[in-house]
C-alpha positions as CSV (number, residue, x, y, z in Angstrom):
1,X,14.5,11.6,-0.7
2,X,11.9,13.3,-3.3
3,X,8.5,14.0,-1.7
4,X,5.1,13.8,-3.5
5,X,1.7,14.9,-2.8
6,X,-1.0,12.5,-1.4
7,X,-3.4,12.2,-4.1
8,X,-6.0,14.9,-4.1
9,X,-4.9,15.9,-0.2
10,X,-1.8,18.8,-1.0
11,X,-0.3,16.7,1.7
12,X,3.5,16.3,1.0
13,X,5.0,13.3,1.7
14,X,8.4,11.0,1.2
15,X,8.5,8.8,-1.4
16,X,9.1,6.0,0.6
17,X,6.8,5.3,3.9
18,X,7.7,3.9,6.8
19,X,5.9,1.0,7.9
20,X,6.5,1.0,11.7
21,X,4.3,-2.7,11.9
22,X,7.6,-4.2,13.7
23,X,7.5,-2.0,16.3
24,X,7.1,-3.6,19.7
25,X,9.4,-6.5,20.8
26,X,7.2,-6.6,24.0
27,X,3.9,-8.3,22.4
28,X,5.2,-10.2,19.5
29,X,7.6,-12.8,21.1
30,X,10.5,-11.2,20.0
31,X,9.7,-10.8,16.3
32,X,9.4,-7.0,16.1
33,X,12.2,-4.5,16.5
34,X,13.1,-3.3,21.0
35,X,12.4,-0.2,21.6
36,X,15.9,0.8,20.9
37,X,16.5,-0.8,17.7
38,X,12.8,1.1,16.5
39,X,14.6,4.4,17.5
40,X,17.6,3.7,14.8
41,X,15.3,2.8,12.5
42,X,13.0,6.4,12.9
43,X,16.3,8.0,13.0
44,X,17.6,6.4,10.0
45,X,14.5,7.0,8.1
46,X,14.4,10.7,9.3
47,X,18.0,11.1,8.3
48,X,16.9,10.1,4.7
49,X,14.1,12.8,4.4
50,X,11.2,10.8,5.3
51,X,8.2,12.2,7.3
52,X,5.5,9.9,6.2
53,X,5.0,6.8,8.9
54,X,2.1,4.1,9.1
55,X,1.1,1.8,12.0
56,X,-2.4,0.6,13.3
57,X,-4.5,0.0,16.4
58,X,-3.2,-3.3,16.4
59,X,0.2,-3.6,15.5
60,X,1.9,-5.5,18.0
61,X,-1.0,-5.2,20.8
62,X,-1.1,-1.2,20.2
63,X,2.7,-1.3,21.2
64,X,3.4,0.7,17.4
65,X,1.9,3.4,18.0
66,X,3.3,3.5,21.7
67,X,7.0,3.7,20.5
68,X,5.8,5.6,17.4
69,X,4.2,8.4,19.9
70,X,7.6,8.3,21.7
71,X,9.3,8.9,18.5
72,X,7.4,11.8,17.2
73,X,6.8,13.6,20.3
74,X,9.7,16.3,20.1
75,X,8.6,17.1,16.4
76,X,4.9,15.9,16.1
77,X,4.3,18.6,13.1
78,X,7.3,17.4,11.1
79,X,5.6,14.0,10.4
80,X,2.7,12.9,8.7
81,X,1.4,10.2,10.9
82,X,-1.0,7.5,9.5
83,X,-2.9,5.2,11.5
84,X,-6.0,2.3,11.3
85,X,-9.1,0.8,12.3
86,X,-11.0,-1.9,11.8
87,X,-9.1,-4.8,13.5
88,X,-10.9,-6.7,16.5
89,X,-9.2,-5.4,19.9
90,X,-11.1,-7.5,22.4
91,X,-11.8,-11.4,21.9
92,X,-15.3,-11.9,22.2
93,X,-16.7,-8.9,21.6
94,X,-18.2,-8.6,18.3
95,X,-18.5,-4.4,18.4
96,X,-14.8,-4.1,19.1
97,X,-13.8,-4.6,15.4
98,X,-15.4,-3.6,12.0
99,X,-15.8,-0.8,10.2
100,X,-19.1,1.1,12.4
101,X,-19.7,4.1,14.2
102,X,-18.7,2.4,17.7
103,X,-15.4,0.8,16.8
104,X,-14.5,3.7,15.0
105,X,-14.8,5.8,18.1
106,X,-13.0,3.8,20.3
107,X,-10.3,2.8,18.3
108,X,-9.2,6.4,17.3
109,X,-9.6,7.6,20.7
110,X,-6.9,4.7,21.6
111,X,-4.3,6.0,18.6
112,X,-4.8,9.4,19.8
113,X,-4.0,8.3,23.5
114,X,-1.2,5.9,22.7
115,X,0.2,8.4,19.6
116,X,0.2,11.2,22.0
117,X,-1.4,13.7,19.7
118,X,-4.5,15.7,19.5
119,X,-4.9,14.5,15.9
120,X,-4.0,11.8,13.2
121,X,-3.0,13.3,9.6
122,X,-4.2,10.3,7.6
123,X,-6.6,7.9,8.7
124,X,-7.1,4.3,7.1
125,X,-9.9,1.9,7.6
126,X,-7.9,-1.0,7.9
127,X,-9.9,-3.3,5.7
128,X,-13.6,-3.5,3.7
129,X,-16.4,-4.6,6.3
130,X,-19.9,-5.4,4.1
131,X,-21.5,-5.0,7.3
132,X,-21.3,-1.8,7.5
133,X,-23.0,0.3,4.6
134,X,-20.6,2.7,3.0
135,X,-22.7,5.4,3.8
136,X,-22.5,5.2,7.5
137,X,-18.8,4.4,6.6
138,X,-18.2,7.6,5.2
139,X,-20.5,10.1,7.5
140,X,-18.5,8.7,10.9
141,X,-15.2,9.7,8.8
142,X,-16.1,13.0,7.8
143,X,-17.3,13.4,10.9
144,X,-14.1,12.9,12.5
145,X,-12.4,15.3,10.0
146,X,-15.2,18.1,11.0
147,X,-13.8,17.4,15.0
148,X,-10.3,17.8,13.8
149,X,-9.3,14.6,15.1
150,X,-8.4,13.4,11.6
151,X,-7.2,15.2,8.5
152,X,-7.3,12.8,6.1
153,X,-9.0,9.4,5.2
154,X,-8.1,6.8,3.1
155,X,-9.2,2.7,3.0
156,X,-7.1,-0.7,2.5
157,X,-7.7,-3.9,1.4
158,X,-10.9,-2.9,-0.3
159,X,-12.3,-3.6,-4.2
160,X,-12.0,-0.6,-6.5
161,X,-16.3,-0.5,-6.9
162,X,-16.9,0.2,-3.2
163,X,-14.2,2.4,-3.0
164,X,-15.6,4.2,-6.3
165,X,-19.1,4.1,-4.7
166,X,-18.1,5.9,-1.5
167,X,-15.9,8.7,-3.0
168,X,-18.6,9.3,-5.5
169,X,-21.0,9.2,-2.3
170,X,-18.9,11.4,-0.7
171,X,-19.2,14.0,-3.2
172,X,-22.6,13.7,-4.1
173,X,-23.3,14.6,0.1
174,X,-20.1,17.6,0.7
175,X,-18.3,14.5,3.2
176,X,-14.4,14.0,3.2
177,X,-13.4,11.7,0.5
178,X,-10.6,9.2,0.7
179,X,-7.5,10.4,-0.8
180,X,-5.9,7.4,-1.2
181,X,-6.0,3.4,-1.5
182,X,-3.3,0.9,0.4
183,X,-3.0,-2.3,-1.4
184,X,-0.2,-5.0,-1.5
185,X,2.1,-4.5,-4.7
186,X,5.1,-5.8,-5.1
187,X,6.7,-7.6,-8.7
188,X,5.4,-10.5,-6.5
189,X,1.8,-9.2,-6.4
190,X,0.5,-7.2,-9.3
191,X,-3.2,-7.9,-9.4
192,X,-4.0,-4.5,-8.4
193,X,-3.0,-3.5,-11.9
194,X,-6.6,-5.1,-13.2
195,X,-9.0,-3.1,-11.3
196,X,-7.3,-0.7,-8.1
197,X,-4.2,1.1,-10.1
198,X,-6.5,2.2,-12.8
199,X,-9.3,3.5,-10.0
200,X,-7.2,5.6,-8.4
201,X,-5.7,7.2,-11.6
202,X,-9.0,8.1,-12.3
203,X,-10.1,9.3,-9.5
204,X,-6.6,10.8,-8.2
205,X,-5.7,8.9,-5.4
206,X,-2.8,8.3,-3.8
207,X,-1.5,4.5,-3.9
208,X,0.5,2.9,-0.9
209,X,1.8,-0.3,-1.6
210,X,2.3,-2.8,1.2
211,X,5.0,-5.8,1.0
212,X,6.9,-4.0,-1.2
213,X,9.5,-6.9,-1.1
214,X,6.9,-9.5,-1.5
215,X,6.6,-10.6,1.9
216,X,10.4,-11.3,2.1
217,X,10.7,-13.1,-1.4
218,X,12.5,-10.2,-2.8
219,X,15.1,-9.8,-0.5
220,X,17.6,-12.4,-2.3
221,X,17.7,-15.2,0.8
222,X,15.4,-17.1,-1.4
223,X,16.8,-19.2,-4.9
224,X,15.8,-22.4,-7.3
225,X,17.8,-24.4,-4.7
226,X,15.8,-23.8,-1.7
227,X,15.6,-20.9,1.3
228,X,17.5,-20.8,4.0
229,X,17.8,-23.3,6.8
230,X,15.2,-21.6,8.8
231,X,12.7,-21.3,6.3
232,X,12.5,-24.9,5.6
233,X,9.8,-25.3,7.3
234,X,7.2,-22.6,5.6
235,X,8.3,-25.0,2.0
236,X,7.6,-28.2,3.7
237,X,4.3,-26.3,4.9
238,X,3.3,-25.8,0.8
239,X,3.7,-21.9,1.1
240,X,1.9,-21.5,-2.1
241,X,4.3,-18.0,-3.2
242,X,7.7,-20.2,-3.1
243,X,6.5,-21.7,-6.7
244,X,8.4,-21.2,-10.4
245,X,6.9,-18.0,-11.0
246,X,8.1,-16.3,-8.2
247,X,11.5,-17.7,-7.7
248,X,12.1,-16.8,-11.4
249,X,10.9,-13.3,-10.1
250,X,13.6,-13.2,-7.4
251,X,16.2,-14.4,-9.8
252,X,15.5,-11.8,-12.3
253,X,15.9,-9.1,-9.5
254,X,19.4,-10.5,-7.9
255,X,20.8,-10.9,-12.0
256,X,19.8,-6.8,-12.2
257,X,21.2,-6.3,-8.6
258,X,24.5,-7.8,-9.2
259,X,24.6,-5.9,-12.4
260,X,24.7,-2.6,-10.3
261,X,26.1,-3.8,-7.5
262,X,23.0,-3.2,-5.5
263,X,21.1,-5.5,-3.0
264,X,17.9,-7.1,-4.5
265,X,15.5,-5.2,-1.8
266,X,16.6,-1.9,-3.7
267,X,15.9,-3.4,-6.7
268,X,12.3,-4.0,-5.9
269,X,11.6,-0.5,-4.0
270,X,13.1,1.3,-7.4
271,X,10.8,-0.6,-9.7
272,X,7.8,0.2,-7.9
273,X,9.2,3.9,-7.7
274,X,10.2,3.8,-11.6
275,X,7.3,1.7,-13.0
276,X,5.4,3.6,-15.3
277,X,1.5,4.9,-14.9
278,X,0.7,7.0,-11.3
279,X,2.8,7.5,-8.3
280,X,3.5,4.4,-6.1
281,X,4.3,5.2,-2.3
282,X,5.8,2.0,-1.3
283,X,5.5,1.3,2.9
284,X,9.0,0.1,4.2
285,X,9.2,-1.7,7.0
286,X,11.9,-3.6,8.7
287,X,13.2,-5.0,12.3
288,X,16.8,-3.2,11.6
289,X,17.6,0.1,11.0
290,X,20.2,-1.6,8.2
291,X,17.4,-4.0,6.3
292,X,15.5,-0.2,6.0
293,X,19.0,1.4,4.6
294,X,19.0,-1.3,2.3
295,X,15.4,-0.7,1.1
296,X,16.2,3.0,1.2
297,X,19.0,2.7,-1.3
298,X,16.4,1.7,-3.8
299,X,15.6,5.4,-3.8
300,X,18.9,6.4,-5.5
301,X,18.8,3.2,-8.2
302,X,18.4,4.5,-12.0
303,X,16.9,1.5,-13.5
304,X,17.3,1.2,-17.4
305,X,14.7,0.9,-19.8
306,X,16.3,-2.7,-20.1
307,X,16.0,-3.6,-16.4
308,X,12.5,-2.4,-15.9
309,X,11.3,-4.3,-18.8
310,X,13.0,-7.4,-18.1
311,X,11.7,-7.1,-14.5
312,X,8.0,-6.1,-15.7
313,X,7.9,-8.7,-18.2
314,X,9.3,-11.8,-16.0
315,X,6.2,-10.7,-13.1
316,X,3.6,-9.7,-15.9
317,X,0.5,-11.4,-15.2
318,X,-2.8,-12.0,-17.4
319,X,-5.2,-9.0,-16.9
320,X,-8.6,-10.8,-17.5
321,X,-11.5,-10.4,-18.7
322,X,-12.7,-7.4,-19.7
323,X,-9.0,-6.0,-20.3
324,X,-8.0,-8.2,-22.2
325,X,-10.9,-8.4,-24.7
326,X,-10.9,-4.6,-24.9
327,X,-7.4,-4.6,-25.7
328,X,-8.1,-6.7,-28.4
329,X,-10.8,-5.0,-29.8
330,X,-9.0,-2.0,-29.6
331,X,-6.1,-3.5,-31.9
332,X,-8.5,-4.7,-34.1
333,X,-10.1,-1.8,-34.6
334,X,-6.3,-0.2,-35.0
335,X,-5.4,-2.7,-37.8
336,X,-8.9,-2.0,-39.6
337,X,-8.6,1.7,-39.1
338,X,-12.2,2.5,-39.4
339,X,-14.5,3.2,-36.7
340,X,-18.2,4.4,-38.0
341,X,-21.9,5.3,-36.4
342,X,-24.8,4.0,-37.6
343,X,-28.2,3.9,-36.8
344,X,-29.3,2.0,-33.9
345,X,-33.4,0.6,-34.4
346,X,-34.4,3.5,-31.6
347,X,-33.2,6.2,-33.8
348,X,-29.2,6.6,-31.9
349,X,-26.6,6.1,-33.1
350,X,-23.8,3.0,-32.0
351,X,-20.6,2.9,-32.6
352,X,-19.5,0.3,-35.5
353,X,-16.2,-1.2,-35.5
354,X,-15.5,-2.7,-39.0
């Protein structure tokens, strides 16, 4: 596995992050991955080069970053350990969740605890809270990074103008900026592309893209003719991604997959690792050390120029306004070929485009 740097951080980082959401069979009825079956899938991800893992206060009742402390405890320096905030952890009470000073405290003084570390490498706030105003947001961060508790900060789940507003805030005051954005992206899921992709090129950050296999859609157990037998009952439900668009996605994927003999959950982790404009760290996860091999594999796929468009075009979607008025005018002004100033009425100058 290649490793990259984090955005603006000089952290260095696998390509591929682990997602370690799934661990914790205990609280989640069975759907995450026992305590043994989370230890093949750190080892197998380990074995592969990565060091770059991601889990939350929450994730499965705080029993992620349990197993995850577990994990990392004989080589806590080797990895870089990402964790979040934000997420309600008592019912009822309205200060346990949200993006303020108080749940900040207490929720980072519970990864540390559970983690079994003195401090967290990279730390996410989970998801935008208006509530809070960005500049309290930011000082209880940097403030954390000033304790040595955190290294690191970055934000999920946010729009690209608050997330503009604080690192320009952040600069503007000498406070820790965030180094990177965690978004879903997936061929399934491109509307970061309009607003969030071109952000963080701009302003160097580091993008982390969640559901990497599109929630599952991606993995080839859905076609045309229907999912499997027990996902029946999520299409009688109307889930709204199992439309035309989609499953044209996922056959588009299995057609390159056969092709090169792949599984289609590699085919999606290389194109978001070969698509072109910045770096994409995608975030893994899985409940078996072999679905994560299978992901992994995507690391080694060469996609051709032919596969990546046919897989870019089939999931393309319309980038709105202003894009695509600007991209317009900008051919226009291509085809006409002449682009002149002339006087404004207060003496400036404007820009012409003939």
């Amino acid at each position: 596995m290649n490793y990259a740097l984090l955005g603006p951080s000089g952290l260095r980082v696998s390509e591929v992050c682990l997602g370690a959401m799934t661990f914790g069979d205990e609280a989640s009825e069975g759907w995450g991955a026992s305590r043994s079956e989370a230890r093949r899938i750190f080892d197998a991800f380990s074995e592969a080069g990565g060091n770059f893992i991601d889990t939350a206060v929450n994730y499965c009742g705080g029993m992620s970053e349990r197993y995850l402390g577990d994990l990392i405890a004989s080589e806590r320096d080797r990895y870089v350990v990402a964790t979040k905030y934000s997420a309600f952890l008592r019912a009822g009470d309205p200060n346990s969740g949200g993006n303020h000073r108080k749940s900040l405290i207490q929720a980072l003084e519970r990864s540390l605890s559970r983690l079994n570390t003195d401090y967290i490498d990279l730390y996410w706030v989970h998801v935008w809270d208006p509530l809070t105003p960005v500049d309290e947001l930011m000082r209880v961060l940097d403030d954390q990074v000033r304790a040595g508790k955190v290294l690191h900060v970055g934000i999920s789940d946010t729009p690209a103008w608050v997330v503009a507003r604080a690192n320009t805030l952040a600069d503007l005051r000498g406070w820790s900026p965030f180094v990177g954005i965690q978004v879903e992206y997936s061929l399934i899921e491109r509307a970061i592309e309009r607003e969030l992709v071109p952000m963080a090129h701009s302003l160097d950050l580091a993008v982390l893209g969640w559901a990497p296999l599109g929630r599952g859609l991606l993995t080839g157990k859905y076609t045309k003719g229907g999912p499997p037998e027990d996902e029946h009952a999520r299409l009688a439900a109307g889930d709204p991604r199992l439309n035309d668009r989609n499953l044209a996605i996922v056959d588009a994927v299995k057609e390159v997959a056969s092709e090169l003999g792949a599984r289609p959950a590699a085919i999606a982790i290389a194109w978001l690792l070969a698509r072109p404009g910045p770096l994409v760290i995608p975030i893994v996860g899985a409940r078996t050390a072999e679905q994560l091999r299978q992901s992994l594999a995507g690391v080694d796929l060469d996609l051709s120029q032919d596969a990546l468009l046919r897989l870019s075009d089939v999931s393309r979607i319309p980038l709105g306004f202003p894009h695509d008025f600007l991209a317009g005018l900008h051919a226009r002004a291509a085809t006409h070929g002449v682009v002149r100033t002339v006087p404004s009425t207060r003496g400036r100058e404007i820009a012409d485009v003939n």
